[in-house]
C-alpha positions as CSV (number, residue, x, y, z in Angstrom):
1,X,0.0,0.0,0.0
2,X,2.8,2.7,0.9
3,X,4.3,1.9,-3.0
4,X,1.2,2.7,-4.1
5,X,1.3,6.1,-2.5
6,X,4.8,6.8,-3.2
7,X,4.3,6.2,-7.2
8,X,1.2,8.5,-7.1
9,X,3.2,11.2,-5.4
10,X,6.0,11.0,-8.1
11,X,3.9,11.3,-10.8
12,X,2.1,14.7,-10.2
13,X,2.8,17.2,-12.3
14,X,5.5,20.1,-11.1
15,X,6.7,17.8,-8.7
16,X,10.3,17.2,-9.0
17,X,12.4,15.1,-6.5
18,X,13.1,17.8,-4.2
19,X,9.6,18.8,-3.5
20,X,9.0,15.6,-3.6
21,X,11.6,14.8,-0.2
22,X,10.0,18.4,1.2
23,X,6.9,17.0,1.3
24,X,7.8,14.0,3.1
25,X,9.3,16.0,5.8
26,X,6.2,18.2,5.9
27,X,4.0,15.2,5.8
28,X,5.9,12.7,7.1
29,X,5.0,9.8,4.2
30,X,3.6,10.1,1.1
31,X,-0.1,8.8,2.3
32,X,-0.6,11.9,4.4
33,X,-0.1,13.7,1.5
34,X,-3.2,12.0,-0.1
35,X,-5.0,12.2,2.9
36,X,-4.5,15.6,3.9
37,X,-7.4,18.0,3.3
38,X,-6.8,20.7,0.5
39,X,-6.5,23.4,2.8
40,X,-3.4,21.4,4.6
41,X,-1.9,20.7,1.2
42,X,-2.4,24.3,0.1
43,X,-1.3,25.9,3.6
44,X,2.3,24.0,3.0
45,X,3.5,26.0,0.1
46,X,5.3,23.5,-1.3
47,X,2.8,22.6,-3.9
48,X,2.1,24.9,-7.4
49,X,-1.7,24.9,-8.5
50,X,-1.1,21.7,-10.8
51,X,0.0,20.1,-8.3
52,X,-2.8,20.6,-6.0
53,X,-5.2,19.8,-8.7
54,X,-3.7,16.3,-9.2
55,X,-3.5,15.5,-5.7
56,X,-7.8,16.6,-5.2
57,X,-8.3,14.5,-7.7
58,X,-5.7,11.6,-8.6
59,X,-6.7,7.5,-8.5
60,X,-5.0,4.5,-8.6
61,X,-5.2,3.9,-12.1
62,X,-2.1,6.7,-13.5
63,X,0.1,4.1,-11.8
64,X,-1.0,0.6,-13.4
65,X,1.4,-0.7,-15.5
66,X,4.2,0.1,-12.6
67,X,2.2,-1.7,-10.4
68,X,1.7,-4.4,-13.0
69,X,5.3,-4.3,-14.1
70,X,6.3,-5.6,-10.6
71,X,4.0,-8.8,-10.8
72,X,6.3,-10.1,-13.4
73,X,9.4,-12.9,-12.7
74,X,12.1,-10.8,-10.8
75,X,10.9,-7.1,-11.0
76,X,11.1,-5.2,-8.2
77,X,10.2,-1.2,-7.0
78,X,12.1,-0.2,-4.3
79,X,11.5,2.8,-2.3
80,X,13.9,4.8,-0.5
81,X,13.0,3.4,2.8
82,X,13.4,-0.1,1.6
83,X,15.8,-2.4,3.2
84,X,17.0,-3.5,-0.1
85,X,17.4,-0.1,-1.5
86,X,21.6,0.5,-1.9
87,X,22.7,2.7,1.5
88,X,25.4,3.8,-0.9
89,X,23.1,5.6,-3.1
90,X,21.2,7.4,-0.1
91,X,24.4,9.7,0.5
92,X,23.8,11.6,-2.4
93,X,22.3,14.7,-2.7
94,X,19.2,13.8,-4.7
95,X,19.0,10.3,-4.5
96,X,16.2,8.7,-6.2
97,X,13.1,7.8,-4.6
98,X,12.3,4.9,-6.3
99,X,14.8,2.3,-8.0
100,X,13.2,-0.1,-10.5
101,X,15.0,-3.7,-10.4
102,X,15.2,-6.3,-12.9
103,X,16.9,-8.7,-12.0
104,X,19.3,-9.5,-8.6
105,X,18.4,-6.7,-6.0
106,X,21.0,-8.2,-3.7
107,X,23.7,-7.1,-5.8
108,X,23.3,-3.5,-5.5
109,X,24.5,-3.4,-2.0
110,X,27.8,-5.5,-3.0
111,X,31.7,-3.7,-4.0
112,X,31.1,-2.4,-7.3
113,X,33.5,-0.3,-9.8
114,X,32.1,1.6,-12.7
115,X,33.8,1.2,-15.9
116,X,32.6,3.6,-18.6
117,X,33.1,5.6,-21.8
118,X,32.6,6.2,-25.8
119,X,29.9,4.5,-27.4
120,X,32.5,4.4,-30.5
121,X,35.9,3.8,-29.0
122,X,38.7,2.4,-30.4
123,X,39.5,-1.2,-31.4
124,X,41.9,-0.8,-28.2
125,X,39.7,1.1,-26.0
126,X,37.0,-2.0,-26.3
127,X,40.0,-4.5,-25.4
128,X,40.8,-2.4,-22.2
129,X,36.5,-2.2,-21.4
130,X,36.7,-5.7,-21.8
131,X,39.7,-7.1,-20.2
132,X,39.7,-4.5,-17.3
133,X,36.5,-6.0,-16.7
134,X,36.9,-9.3,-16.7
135,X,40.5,-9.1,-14.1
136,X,37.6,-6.8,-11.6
137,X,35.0,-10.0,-11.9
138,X,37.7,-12.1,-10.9
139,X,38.5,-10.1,-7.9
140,X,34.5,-10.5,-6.9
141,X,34.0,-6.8,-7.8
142,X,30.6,-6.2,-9.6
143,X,30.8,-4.0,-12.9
144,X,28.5,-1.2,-13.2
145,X,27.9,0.9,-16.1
146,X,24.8,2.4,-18.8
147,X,24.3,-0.3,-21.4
148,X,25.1,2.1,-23.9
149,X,27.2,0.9,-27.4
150,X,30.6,0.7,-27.0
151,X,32.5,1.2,-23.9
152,X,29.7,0.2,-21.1
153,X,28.6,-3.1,-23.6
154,X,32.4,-4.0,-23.5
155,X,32.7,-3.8,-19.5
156,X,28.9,-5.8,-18.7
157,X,30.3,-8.6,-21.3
158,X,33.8,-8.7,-19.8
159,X,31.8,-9.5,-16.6
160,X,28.9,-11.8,-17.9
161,X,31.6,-13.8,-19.4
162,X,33.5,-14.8,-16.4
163,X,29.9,-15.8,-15.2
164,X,30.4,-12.4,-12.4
165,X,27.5,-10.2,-11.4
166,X,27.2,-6.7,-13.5
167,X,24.5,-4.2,-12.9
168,X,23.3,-1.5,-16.1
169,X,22.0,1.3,-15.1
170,X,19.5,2.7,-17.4
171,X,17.9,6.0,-18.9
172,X,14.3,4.4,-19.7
173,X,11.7,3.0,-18.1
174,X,12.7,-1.3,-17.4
175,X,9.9,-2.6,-20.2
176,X,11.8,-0.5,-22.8
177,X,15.4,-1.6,-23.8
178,X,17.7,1.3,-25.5
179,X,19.5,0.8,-27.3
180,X,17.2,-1.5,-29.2
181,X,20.6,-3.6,-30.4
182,X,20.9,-4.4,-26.8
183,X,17.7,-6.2,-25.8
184,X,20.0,-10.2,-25.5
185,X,22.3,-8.0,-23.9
186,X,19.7,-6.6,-21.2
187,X,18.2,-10.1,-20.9
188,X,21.5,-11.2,-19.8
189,X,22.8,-8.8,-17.4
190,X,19.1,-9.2,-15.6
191,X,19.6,-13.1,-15.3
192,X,23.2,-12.3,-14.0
193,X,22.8,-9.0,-12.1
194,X,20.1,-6.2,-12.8
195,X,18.8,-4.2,-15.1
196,X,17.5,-0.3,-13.0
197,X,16.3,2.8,-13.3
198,X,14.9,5.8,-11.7
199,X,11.9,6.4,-14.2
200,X,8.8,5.1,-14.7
201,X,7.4,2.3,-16.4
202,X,6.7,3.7,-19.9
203,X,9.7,6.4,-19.8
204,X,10.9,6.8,-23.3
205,X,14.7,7.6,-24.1
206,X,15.1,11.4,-23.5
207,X,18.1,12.9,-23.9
208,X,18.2,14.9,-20.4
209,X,17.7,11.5,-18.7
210,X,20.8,9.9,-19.4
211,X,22.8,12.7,-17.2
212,X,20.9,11.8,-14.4
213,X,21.4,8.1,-14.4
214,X,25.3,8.6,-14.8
215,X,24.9,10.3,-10.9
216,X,23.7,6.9,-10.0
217,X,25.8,4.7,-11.8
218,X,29.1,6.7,-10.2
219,X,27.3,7.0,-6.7
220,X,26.8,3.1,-6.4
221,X,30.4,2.3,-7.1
222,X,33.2,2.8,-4.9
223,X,35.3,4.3,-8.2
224,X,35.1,5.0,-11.8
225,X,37.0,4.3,-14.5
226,X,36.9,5.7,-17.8
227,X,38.2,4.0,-20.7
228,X,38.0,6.3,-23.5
229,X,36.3,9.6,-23.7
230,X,36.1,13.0,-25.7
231,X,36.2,16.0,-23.6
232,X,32.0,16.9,-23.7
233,X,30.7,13.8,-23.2
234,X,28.1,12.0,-20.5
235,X,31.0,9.9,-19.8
236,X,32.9,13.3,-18.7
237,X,29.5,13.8,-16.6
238,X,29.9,10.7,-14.8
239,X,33.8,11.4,-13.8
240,X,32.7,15.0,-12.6
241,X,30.0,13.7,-10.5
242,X,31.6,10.3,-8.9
243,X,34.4,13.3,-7.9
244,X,31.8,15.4,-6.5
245,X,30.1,12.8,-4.5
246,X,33.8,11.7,-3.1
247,X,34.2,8.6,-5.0
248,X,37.6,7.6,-6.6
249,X,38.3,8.5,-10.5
250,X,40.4,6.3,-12.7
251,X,41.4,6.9,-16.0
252,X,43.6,5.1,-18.7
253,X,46.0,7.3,-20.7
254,X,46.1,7.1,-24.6
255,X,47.9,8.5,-27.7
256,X,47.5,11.8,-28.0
257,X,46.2,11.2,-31.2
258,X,43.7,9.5,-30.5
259,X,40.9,12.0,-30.0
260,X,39.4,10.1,-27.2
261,X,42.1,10.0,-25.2
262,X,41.3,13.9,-24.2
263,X,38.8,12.9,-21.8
264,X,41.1,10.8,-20.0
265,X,44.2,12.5,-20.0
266,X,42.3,15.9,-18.7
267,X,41.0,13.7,-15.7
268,X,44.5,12.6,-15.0
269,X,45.6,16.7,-15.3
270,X,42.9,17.1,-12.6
271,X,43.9,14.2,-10.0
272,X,42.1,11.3,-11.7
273,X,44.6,8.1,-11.1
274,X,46.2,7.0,-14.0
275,X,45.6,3.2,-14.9
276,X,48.1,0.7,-16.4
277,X,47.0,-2.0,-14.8
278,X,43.9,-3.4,-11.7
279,X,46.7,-2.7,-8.7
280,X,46.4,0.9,-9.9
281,X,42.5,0.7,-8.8
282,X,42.3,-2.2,-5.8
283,X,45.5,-0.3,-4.3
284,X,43.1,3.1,-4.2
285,X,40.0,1.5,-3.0
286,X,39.1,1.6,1.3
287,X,40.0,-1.5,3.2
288,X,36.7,-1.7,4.6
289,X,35.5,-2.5,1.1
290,X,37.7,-5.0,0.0
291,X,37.1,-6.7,3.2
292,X,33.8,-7.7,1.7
293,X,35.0,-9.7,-1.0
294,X,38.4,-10.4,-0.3
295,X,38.2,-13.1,2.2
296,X,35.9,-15.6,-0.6
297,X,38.5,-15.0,-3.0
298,X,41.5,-15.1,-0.9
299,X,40.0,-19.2,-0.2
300,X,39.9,-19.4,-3.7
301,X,42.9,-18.9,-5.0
302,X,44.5,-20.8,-2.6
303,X,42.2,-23.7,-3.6
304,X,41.7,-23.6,-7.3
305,X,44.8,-21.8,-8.5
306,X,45.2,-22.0,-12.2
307,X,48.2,-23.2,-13.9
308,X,49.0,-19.3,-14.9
309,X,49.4,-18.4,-10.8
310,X,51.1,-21.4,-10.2
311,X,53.6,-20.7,-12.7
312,X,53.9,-16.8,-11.1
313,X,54.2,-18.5,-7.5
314,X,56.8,-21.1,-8.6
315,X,59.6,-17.8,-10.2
316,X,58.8,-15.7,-6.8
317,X,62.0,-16.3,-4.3
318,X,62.5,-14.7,-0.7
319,X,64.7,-12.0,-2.7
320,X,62.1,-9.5,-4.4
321,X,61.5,-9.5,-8.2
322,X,60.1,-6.9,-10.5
323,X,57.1,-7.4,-12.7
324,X,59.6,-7.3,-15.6
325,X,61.8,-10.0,-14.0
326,X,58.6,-11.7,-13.9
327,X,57.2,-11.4,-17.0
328,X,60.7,-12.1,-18.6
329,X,61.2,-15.9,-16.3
330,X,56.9,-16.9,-17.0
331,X,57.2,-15.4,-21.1
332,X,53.6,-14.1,-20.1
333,X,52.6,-10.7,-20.3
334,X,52.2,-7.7,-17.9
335,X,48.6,-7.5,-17.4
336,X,48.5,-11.0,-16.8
337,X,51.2,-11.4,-14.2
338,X,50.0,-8.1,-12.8
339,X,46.5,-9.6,-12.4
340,X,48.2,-13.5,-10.9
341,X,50.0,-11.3,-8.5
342,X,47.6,-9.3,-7.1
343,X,45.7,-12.5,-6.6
344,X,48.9,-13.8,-5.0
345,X,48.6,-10.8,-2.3
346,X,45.3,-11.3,-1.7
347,X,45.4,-14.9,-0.9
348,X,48.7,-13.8,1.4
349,X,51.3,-15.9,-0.8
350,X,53.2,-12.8,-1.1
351,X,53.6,-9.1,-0.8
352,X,55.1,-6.3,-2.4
353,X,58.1,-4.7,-1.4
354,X,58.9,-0.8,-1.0
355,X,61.0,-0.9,-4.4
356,X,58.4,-2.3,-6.2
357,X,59.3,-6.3,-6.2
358,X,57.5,-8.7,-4.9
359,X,58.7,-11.2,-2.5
360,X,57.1,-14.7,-1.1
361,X,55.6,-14.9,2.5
362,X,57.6,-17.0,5.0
């Protein structure tokens, strides 16, 4: 019954997210809106004639196909005071009021990193969506991102791929898929994460929407990274805001011929980090968070280590080695003995030393 209330609330007319948070404070919940007299409602002055005419005079049936949305396999509407609903999200300025979920709403509250960028990167910048992706899965992170072409398809693959959880946050309502191209896409990340949005059932892909779901893909995550980006883009949006809202920024340098590496190099002028490889993110990230995954994976790769850790573990010595050395003794390349030895930390079967070697635990 309160979801019912709270949906009518949001749709009146004029009534934007801060009145909408005003009147809860005035009113307490959004019932005793409805069942306040006109003369309350009007005494208030939080609501402009429109307003007031909707809430004389609104019924149940301007919120249907929400309400009918929900009855389906795995959809969900949560509100704000919802146990489920992300506390992560709550800290923002605005957050939204109601979260439509498609999929896995446990998985909102778990460590998730935001990977985003172009919708037509480079050939290279896809590989890096892709692959930074896939190393973050395997660390138990969750990949967020839009859904959009390009960069954000690259990242929810990466993850879907290595079976891990991803979530897409989206500009349109959950029964419409955008872009169209995307709709096996959608179907997957919803069977393997979730699929949610701020708007309404219905809620067609406008352009000023997409801004506003980039504040809640950066405020869910504990960072962002961006991939590839030209200087005025929503991907630049998302960066500015997951700064604003105190989150880390990461950002992977290019040629500076490439056009889209402007984005990313004018984050890095401004304090983003710069990103060769996952340590350059995991080492940024708070304790507190890793703490939430680490401990399943650290059992992990002490049980199931692959043949490629096992050949990292067997060059490491009590004197420390370089990633080079590394690379050079197991003939495999950076990222991938970047990735084993991060693993290697995690699970305790090594640290790193102050001059940048690693050395085995005793």
């Amino acid at each position: 019954m309160d979801l019912l209330y709270w949906l009518m609330l949001l749709k009146a007319p004029n009534l934007g997210v801060k009145t909408f948070y005003k009147s809860l404070r005035y009113f307490e919940t959004p019932q005793q809106v409805f069942q306040a007299s006109h003369h309350e409602r009007l005494g208030s002055g939080l609501f402009k004639k429109s307003t007031l005419a909707y809430l004389n005079s609104a019924n149940t049936s301007i919120v249907k196909a929400d309400l009918e949305w929900m009855q389906k396999k795995n959809c969900h509407i949560l509100t704000l005071i919802d146990k489920r609903y992300p506390p992560q999200l709550k800290t923002i300025a605005d957050p939204p009021p109601l979260l439509y979920v498609r999929g896995d709403v446990g998985c909102l509250k778990e460590p998730q990193l935001a990977i985003v960028g172009s919708r037509n990167p480079t050939t290279g910048g896809k590989q890096n969506a892709y692959q930074f992706a896939t190393d973050l899965s395997k660390l138990g992170f969750v990949i967020t991102s839009g859904m959009a072409s390009g960069i954000d398809a690259q990242a929810h693959i990466g993850a879907l791929e290595q079976s891990a959880k991803t979530i897409a946050v989206c500009g349109t309502g959950l029964d419409r898929i955008y872009p169209a191209k995307h709709k096996s896409l959608a179907h997957q990340i919803s069977m393997q994460g979730a699929l949610i949005s701020e708007f309404f059932i219905g809620t067609s892909p406008i352009a000023s929407n997409f801004p506003r779901r980039n504040r809640i893909i950066s405020a869910l995550s504990l960072g962002t990274l961006v991939v590839e980006a030209s200087i005025k883009s929503g991907t630049m949006i998302t960066a500015k805001l997951a700064a604003e809202q105190g989150k880390e920024v990461f950002a992977i340098p290019s040629s500076i011929h490439n056009p889209l590496s402007q984005g990313c190099h004018y984050l890095i002028n401004q304090g983003a980090k710069l990103v060769g490889n996952i340590n350059d993110i995991v080492e940024e990230l708070p304790e507190v968070s890793l703490s939430d995954i680490l401990p399943q994976k650290k059992d992990d790769s002490i049980k199931g280590m692959d043949k490629t850790g096992s050949k990292v573990l067997k060059c490491l010595s009590y004197e420390p080695l370089s990633i080079d050395q590394l690379v050079e003794k197991t003939n495999l390349s950076p990222q991938i003995v970047s990735q084993e030895l991060l693993l290697l930390e995690l699970a305790g079967k090594l640290e790193k030393t102050h001059a940048q070697g690693y050395i085995l635990i005793k």
